[in-house]
N, CA, C and O atoms as a GROMACS GRO file, in nm:
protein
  576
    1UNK      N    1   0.082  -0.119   0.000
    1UNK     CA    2   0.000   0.000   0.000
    1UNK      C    3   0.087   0.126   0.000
    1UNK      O    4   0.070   0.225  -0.071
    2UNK      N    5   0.208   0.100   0.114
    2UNK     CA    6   0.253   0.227   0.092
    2UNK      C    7   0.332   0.266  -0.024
    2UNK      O    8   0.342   0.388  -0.026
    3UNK      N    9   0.414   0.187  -0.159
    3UNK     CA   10   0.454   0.164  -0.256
    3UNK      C   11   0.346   0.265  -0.370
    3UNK      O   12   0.378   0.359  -0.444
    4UNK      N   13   0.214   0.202  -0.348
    4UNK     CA   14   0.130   0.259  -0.404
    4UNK      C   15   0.082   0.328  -0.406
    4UNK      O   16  -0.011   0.339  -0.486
    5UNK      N   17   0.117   0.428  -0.309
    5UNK     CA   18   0.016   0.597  -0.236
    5UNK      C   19   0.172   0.659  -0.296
    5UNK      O   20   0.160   0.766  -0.356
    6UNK      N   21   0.273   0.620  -0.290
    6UNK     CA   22   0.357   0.665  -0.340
    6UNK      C   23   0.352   0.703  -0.500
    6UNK      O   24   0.336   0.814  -0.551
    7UNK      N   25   0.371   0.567  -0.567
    7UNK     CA   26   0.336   0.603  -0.710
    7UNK      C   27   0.222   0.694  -0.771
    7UNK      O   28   0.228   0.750  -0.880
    8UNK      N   29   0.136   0.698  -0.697
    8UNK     CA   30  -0.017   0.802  -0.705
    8UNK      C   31   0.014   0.943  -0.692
    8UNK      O   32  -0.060   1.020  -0.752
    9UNK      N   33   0.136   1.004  -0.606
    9UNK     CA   34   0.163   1.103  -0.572
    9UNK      C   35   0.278   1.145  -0.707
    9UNK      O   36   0.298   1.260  -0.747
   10UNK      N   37   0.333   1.043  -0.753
   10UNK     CA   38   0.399   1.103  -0.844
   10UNK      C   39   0.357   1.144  -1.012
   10UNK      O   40   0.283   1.089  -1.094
   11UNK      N   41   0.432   1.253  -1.017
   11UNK     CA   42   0.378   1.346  -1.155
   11UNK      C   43   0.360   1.222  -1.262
   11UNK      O   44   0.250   1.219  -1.316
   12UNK      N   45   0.420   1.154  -1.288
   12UNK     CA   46   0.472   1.119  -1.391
   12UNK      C   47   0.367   0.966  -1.393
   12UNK      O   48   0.396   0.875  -1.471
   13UNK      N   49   0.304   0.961  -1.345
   13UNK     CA   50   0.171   0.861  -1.356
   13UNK      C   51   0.079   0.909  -1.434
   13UNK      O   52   0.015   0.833  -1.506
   14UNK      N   53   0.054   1.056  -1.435
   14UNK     CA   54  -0.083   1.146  -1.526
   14UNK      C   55  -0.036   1.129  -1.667
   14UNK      O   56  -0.120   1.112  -1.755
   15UNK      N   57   0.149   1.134  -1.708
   15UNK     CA   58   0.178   1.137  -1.795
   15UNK      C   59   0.185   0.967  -1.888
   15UNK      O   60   0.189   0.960  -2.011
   16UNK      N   61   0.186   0.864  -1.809
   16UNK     CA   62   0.178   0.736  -1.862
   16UNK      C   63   0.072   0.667  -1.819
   16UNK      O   64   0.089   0.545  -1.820
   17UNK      N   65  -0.036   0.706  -1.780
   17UNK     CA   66  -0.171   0.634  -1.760
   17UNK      C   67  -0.198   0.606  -1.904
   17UNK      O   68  -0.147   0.660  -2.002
   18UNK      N   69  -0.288   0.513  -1.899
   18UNK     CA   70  -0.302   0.463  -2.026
   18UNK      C   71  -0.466   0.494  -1.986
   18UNK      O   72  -0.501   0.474  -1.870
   19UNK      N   73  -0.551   0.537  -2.072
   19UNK     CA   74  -0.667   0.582  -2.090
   19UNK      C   75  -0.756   0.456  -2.128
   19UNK      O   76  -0.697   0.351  -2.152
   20UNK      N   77  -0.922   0.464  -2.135
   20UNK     CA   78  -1.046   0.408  -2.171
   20UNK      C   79  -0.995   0.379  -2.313
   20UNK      O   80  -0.927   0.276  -2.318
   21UNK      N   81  -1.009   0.439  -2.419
   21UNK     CA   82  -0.982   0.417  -2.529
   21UNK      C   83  -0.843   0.288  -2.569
   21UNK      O   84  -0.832   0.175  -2.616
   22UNK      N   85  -0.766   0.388  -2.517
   22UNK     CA   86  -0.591   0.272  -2.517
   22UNK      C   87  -0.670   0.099  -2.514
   22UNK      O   88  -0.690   0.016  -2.604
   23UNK      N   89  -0.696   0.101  -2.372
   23UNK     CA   90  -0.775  -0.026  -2.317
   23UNK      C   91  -0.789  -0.098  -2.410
   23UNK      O   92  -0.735  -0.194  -2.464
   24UNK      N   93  -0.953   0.028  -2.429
   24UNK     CA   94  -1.044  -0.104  -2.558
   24UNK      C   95  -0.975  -0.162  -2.688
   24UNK      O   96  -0.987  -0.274  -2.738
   25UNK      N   97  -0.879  -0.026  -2.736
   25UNK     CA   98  -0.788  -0.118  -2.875
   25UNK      C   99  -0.733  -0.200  -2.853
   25UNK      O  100  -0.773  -0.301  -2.910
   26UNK      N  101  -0.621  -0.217  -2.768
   26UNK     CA  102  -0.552  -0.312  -2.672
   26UNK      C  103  -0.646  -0.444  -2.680
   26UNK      O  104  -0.609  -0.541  -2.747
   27UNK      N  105  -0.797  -0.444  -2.594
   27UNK     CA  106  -0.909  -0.519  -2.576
   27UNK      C  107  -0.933  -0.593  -2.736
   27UNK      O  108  -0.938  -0.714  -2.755
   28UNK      N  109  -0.944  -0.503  -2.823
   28UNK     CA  110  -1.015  -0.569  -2.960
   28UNK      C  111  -0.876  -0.610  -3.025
   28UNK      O  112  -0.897  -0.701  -3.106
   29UNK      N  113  -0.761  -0.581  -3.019
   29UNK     CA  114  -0.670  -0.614  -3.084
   29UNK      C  115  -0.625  -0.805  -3.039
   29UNK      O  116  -0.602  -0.897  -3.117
   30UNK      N  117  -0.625  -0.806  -2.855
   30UNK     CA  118  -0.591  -0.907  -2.831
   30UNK      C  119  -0.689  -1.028  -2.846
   30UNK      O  120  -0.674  -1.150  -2.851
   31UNK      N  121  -0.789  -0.948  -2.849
   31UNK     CA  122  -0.929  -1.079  -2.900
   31UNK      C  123  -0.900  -1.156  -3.017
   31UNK      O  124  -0.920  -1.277  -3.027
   32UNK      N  125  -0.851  -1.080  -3.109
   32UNK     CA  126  -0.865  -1.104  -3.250
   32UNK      C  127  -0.765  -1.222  -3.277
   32UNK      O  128  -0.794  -1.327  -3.334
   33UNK      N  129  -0.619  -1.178  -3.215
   33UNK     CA  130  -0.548  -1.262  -3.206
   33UNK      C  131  -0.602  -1.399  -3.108
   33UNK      O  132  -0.584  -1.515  -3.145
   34UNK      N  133  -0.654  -1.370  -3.008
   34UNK     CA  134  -0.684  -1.536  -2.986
   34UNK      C  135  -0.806  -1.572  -3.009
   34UNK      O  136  -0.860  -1.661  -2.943
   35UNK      N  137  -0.868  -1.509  -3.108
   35UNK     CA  138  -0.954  -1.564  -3.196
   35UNK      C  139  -0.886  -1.634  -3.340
   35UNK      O  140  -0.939  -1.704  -3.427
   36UNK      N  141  -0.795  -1.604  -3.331
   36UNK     CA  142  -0.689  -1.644  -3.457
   36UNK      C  143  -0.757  -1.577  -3.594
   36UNK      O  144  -0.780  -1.639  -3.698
   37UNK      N  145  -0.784  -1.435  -3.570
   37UNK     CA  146  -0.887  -1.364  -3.673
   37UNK      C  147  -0.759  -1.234  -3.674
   37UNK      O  148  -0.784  -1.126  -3.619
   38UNK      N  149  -0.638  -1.256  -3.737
   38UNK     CA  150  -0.523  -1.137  -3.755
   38UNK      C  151  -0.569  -1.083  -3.850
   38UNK      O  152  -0.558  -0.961  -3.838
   39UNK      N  153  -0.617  -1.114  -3.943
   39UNK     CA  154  -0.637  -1.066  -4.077
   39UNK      C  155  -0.760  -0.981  -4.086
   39UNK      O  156  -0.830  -0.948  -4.181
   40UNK      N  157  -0.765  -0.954  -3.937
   40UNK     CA  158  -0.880  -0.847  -3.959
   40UNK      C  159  -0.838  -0.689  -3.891
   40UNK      O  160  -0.884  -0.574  -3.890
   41UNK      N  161  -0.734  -0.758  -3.842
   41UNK     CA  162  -0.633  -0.608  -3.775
   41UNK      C  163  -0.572  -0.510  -3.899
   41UNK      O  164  -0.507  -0.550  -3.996
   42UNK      N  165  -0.605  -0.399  -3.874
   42UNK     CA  166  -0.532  -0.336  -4.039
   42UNK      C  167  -0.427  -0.293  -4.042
   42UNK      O  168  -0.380  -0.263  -4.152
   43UNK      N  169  -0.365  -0.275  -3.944
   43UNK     CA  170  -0.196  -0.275  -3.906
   43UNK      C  171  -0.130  -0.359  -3.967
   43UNK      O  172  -0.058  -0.316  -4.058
   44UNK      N  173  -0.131  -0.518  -3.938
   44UNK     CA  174  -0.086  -0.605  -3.943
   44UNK      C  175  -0.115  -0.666  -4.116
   44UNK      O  176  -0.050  -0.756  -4.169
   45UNK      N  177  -0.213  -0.598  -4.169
   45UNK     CA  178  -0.234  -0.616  -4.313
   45UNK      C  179  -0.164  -0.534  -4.376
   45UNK      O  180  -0.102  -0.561  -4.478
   46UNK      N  181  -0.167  -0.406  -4.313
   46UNK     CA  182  -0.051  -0.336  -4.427
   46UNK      C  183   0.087  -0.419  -4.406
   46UNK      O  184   0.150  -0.469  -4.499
   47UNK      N  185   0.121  -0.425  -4.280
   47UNK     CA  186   0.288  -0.471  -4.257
   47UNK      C  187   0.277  -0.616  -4.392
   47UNK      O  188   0.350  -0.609  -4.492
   48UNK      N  189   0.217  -0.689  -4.381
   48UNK     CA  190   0.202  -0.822  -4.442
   48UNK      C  191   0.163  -0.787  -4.599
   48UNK      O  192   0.160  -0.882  -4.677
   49UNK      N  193   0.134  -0.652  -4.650
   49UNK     CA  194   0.119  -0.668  -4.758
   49UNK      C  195   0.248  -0.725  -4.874
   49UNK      O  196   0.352  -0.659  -4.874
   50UNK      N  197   0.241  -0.825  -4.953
   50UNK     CA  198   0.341  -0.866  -5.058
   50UNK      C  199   0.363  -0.745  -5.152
   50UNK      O  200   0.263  -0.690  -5.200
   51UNK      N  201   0.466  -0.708  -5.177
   51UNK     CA  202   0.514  -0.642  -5.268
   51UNK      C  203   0.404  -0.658  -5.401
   51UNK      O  204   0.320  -0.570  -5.422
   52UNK      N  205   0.411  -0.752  -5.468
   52UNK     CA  206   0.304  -0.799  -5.584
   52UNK      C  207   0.171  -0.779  -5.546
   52UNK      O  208   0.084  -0.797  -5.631
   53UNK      N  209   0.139  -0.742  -5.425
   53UNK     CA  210   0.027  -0.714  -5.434
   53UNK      C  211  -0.020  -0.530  -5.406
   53UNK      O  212  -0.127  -0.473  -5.426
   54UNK      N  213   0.102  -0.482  -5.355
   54UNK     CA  214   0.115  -0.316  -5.397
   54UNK      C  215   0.105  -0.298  -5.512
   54UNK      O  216   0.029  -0.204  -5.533
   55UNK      N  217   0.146  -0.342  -5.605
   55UNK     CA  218   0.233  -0.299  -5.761
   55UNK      C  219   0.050  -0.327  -5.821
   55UNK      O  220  -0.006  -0.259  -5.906
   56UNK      N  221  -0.001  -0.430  -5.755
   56UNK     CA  222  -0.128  -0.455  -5.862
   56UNK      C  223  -0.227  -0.326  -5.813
   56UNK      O  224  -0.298  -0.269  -5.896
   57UNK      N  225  -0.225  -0.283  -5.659
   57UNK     CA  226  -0.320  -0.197  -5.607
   57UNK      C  227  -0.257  -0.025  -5.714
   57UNK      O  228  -0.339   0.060  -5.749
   58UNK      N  229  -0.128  -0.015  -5.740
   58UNK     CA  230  -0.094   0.098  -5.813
   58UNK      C  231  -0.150   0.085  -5.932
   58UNK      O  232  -0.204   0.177  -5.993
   59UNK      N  233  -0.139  -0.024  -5.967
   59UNK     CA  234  -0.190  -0.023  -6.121
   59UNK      C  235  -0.371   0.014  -6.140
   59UNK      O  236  -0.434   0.080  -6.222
   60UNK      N  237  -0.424  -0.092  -5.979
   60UNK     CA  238  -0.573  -0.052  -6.044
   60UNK      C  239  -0.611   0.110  -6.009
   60UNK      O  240  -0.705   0.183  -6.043
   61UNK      N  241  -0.509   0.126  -5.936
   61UNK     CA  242  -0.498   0.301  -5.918
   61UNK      C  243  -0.498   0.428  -6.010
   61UNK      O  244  -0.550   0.539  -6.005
   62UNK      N  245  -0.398   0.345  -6.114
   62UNK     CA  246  -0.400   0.439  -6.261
   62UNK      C  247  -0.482   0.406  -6.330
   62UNK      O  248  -0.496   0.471  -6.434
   63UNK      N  249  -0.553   0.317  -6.310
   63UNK     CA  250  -0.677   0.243  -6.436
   63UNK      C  251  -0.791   0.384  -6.350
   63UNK      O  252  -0.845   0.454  -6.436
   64UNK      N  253  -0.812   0.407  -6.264
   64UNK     CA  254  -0.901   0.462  -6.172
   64UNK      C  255  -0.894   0.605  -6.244
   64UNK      O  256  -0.981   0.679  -6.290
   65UNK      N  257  -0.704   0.616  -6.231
   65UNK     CA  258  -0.673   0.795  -6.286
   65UNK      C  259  -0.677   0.800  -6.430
   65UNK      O  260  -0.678   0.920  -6.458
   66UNK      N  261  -0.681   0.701  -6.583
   66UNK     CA  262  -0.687   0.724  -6.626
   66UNK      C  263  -0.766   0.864  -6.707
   66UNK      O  264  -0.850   0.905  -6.627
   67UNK      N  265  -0.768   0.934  -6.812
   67UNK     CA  266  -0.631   0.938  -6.884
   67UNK      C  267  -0.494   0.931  -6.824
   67UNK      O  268  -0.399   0.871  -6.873
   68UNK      N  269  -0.495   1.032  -6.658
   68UNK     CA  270  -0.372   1.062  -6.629
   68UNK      C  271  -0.268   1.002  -6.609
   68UNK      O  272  -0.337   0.901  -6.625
   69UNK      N  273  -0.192   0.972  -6.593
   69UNK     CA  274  -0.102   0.884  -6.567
   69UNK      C  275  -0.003   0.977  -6.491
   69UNK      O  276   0.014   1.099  -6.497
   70UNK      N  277   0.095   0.812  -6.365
   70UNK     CA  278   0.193   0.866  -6.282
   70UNK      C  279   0.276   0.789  -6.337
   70UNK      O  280   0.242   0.726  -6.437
   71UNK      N  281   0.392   0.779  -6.285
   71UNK     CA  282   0.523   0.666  -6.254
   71UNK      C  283   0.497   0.662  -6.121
   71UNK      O  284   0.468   0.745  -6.035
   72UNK      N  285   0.525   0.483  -6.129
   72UNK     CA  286   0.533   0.364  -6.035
   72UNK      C  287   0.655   0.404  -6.001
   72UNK      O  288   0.730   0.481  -6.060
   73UNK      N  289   0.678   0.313  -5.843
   73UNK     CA  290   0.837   0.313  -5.838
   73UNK      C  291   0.822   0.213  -5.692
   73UNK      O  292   0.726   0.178  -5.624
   74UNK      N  293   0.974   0.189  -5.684
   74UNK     CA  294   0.965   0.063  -5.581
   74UNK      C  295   1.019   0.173  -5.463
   74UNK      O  296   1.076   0.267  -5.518
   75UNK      N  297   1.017   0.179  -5.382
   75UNK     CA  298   1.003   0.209  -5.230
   75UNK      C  299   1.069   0.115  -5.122
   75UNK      O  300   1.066  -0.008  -5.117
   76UNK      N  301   1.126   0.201  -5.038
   76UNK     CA  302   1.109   0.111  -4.900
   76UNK      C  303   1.020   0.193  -4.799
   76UNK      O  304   1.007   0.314  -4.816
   77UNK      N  305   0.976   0.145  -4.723
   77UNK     CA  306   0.912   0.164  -4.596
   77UNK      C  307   0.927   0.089  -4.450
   77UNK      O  308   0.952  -0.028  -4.421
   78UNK      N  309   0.903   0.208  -4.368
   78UNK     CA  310   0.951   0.183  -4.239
   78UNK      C  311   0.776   0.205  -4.155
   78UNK      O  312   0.683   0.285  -4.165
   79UNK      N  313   0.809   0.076  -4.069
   79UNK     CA  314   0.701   0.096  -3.975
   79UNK      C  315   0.750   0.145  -3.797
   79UNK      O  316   0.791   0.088  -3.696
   80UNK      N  317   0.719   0.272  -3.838
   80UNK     CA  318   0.738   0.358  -3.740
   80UNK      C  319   0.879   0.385  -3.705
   80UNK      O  320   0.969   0.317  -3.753
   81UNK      N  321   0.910   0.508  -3.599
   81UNK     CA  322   1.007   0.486  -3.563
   81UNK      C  323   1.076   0.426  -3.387
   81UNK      O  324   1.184   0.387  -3.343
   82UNK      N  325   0.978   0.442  -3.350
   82UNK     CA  326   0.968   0.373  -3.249
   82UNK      C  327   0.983   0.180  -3.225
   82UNK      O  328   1.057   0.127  -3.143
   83UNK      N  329   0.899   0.113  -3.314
   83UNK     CA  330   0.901   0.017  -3.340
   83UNK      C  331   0.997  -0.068  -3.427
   83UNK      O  332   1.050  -0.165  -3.374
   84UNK      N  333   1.016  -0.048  -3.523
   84UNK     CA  334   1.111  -0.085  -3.629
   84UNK      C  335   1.235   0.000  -3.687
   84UNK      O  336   1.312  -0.029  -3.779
   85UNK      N  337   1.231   0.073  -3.634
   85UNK     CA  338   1.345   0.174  -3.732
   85UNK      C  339   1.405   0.188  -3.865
   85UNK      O  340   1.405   0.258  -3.966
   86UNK      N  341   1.480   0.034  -3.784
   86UNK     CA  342   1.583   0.053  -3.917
   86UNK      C  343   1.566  -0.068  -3.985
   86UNK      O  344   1.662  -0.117  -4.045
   87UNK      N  345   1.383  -0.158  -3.980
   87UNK     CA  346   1.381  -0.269  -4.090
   87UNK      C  347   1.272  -0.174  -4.192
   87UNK      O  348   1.183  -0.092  -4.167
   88UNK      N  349   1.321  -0.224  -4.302
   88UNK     CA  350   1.253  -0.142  -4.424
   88UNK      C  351   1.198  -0.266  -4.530
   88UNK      O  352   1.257  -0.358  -4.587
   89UNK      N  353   1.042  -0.221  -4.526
   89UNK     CA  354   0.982  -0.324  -4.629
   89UNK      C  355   0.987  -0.242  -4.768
   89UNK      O  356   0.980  -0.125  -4.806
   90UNK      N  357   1.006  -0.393  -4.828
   90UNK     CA  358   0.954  -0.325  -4.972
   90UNK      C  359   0.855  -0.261  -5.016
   90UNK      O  360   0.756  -0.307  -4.960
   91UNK      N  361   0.827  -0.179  -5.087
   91UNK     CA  362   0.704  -0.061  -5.118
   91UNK      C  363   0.709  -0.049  -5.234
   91UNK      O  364   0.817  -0.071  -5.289
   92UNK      N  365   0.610  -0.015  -5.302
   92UNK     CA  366   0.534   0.006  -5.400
   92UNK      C  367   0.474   0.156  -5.376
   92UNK      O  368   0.397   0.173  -5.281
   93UNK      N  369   0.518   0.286  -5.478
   93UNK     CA  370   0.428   0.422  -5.450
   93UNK      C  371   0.431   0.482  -5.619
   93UNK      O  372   0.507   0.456  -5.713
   94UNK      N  373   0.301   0.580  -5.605
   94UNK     CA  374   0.285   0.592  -5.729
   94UNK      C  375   0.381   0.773  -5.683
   94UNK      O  376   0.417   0.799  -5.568
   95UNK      N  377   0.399   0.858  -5.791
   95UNK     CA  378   0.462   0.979  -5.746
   95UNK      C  379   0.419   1.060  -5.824
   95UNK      O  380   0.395   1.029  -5.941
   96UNK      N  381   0.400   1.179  -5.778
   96UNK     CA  382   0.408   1.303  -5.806
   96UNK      C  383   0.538   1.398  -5.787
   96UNK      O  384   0.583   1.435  -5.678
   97UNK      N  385   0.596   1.436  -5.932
   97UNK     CA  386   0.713   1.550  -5.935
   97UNK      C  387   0.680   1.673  -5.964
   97UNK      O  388   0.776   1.749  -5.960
   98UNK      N  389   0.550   1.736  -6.000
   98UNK     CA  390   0.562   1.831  -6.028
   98UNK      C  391   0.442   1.911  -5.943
   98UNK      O  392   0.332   1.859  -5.927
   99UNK      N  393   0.479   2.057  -5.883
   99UNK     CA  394   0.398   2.122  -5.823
   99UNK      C  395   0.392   2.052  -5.706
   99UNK      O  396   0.277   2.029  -5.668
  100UNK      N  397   0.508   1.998  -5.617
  100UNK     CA  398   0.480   1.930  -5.494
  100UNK      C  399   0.380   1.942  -5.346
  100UNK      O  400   0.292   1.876  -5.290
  101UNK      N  401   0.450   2.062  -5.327
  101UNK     CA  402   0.396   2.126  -5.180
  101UNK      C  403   0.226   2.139  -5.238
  101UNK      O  404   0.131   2.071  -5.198
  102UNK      N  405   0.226   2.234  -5.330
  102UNK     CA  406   0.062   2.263  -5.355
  102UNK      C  407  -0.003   2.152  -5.403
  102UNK      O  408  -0.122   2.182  -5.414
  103UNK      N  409   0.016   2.037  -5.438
  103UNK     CA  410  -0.015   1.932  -5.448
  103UNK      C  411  -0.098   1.822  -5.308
  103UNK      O  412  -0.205   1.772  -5.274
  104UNK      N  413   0.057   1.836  -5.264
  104UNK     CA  414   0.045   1.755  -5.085
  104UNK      C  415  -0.054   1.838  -5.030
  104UNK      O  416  -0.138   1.764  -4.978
  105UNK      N  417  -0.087   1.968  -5.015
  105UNK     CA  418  -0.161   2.093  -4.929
  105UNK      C  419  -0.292   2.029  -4.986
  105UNK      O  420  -0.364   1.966  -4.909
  106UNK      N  421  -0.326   2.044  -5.121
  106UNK     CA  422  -0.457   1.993  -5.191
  106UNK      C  423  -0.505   1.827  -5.144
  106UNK      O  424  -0.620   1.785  -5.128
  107UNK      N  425  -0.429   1.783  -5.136
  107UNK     CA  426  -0.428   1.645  -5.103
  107UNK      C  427  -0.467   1.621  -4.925
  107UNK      O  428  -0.561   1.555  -4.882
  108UNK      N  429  -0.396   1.672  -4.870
  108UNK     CA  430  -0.409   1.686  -4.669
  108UNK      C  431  -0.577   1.735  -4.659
  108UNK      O  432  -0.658   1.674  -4.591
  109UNK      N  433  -0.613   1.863  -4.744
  109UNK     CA  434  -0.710   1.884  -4.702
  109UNK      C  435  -0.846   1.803  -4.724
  109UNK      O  436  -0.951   1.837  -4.669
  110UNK      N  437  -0.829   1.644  -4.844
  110UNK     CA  438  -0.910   1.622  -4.894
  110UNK      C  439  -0.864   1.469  -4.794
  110UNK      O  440  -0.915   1.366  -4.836
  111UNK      N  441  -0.792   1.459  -4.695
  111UNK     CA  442  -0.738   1.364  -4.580
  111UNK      C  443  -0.704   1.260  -4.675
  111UNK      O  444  -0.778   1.162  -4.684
  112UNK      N  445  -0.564   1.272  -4.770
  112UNK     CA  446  -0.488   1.218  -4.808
  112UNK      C  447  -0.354   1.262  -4.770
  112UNK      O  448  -0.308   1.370  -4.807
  113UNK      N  449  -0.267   1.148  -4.668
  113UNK     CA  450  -0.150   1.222  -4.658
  113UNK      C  451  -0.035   1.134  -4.746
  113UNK      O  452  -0.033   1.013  -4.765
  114UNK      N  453   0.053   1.228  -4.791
  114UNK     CA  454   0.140   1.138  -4.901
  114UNK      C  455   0.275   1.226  -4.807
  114UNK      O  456   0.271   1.334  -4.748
  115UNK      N  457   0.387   1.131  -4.823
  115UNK     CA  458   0.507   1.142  -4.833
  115UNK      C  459   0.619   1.239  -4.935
  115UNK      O  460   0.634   1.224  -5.056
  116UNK      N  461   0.690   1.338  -4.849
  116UNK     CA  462   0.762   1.409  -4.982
  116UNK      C  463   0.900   1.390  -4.903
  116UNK      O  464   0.922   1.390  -4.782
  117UNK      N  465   0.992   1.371  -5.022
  117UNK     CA  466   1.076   1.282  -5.025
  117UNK      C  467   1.188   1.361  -5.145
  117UNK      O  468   1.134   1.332  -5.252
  118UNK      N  469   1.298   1.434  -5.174
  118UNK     CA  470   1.366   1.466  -5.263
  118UNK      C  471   1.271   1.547  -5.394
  118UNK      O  472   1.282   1.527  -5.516
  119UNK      N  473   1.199   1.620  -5.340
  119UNK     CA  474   1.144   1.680  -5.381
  119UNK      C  475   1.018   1.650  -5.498
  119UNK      O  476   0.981   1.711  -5.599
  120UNK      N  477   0.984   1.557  -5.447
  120UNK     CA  478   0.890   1.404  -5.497
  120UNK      C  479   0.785   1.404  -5.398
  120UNK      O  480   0.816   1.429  -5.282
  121UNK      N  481   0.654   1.378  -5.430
  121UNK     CA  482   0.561   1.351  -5.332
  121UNK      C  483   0.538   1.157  -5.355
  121UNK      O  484   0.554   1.114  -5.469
  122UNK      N  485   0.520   1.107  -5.300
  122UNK     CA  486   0.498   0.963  -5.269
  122UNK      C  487   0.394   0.908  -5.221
  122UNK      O  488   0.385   0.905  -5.098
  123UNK      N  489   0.259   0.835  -5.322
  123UNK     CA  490   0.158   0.840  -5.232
  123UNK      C  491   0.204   0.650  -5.243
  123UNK      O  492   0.205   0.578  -5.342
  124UNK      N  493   0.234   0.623  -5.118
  124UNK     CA  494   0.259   0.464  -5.122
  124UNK      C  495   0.119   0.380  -5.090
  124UNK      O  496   0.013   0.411  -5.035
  125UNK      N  497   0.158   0.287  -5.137
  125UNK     CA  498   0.019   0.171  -5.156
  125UNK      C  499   0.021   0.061  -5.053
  125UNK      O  500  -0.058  -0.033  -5.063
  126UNK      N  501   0.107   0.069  -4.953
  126UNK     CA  502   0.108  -0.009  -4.826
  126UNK      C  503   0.023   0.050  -4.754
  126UNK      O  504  -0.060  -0.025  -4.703
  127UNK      N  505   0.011   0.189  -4.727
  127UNK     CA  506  -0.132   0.244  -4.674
  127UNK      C  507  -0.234   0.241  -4.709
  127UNK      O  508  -0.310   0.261  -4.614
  128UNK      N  509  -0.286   0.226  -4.802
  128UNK     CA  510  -0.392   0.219  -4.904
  128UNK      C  511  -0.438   0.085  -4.912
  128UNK      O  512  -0.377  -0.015  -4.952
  129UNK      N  513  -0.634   0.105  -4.836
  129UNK     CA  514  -0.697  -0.047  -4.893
  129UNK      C  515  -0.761  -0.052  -5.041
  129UNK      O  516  -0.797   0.055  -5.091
  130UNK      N  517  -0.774  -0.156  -5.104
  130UNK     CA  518  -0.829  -0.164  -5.184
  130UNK      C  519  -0.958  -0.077  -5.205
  130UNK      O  520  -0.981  -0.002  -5.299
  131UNK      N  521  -1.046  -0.107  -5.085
  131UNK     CA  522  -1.161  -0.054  -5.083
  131UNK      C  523  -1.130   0.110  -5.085
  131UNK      O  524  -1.232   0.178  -5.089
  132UNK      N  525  -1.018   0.175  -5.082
  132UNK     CA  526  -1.054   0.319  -5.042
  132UNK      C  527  -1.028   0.345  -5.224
  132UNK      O  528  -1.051   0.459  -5.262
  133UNK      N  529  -0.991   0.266  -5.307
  133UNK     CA  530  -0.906   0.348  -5.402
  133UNK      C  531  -0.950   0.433  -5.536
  133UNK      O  532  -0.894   0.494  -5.626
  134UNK      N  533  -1.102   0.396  -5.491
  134UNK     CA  534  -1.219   0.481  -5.629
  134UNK      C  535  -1.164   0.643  -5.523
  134UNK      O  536  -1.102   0.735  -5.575
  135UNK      N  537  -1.204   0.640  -5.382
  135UNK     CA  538  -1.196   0.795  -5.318
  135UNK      C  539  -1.070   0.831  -5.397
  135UNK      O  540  -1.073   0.901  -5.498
  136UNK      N  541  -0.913   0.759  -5.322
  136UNK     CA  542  -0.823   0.821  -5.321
  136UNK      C  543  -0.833   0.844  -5.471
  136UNK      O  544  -0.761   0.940  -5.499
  137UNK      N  545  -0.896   0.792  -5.581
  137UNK     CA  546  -0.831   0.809  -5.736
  137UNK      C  547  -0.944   0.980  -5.753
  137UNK      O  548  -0.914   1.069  -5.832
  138UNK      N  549  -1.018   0.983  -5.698
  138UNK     CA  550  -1.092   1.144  -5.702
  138UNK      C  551  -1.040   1.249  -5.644
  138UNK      O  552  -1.038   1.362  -5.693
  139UNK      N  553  -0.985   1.207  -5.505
  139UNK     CA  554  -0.884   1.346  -5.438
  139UNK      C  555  -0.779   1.354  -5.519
  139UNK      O  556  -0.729   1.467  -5.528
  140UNK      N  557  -0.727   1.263  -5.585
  140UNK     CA  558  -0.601   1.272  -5.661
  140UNK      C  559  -0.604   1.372  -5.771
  140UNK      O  560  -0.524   1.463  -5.792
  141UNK      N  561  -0.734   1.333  -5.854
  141UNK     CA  562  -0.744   1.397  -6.005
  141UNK      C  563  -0.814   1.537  -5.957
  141UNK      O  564  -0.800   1.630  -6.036
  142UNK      N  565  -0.903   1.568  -5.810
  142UNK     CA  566  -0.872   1.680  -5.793
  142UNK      C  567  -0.770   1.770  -5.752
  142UNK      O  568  -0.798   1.888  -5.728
  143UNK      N  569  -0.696   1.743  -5.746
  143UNK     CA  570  -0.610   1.807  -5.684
  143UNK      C  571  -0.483   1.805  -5.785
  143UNK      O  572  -0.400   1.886  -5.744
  144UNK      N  573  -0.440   1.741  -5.903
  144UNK     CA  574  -0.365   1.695  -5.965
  144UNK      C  575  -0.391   1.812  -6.127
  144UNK      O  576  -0.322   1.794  -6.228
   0.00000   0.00000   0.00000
């Protein structure tokens, strides 16, 4: 008890409490797994996406943007920096070189965030579900 009136008094408990919300993800995340139902976590689907199966989501991406067309390009990606650092999956992103910043700005506000990178914007396809990619192919061609 007295260990614990201690820790209560200190600052630095308000700052690492873990909240209601935290919990429940925590709660639905560990269900899933011992439900042996991973493949319904969407974290764990992007990390697991195959390379071959980015490259096909870019392509039905430009079928979406046609006329317009981007260049493909292979990528690495990092999941997080906290977590992984310095392992880098293979990636698949379609790019934008021209008119960057006002591009990305047009894009954030329509809650697409893309990657800029050497003066390249990068919208990678490890983030991207299938199901979103009629939206993302409309914020694109607006904004494009």
């Amino acid at each position: 008890k007295a260990l614990i009136d201690k820790l209560k008094k200190n600052q630095m408990l308000r700052m690492l409490r873990v909240g209601k919300f935290t919990i429940a993800v925590l709660e639905a995340t560990l269900r899933r797994y011992l439900l042996e139902r991973e493949n319904e976590i969407p974290t764990l689907l992007m990390l697991r996406a195959a390379k071959s199966k980015l490259l096909e989501r870019a392509n039905n991406l430009l079928r979406l943007l046609a006329p317009r067309s981007l260049p493909i390009e292979e990528t690495i990606n990092f999941a997080g920096g906290g977590a992984l650092p310095t392992e880098g999956l293979e990636g698949i992103a379609l790019v934008v070189d021209t008119d960057v910043e006002t591009t990305r700005a047009r894009l954030r506000k329509r809650g697409v965030i893309a990657r800029v990178e050497n003066e390249r914007l990068y919208l990678e396809m490890r983030t991207v579900f299938d199901r979103d990619l009629k939206r993302l192919a409309e914020a694109i061609k607006a904004c494009l």
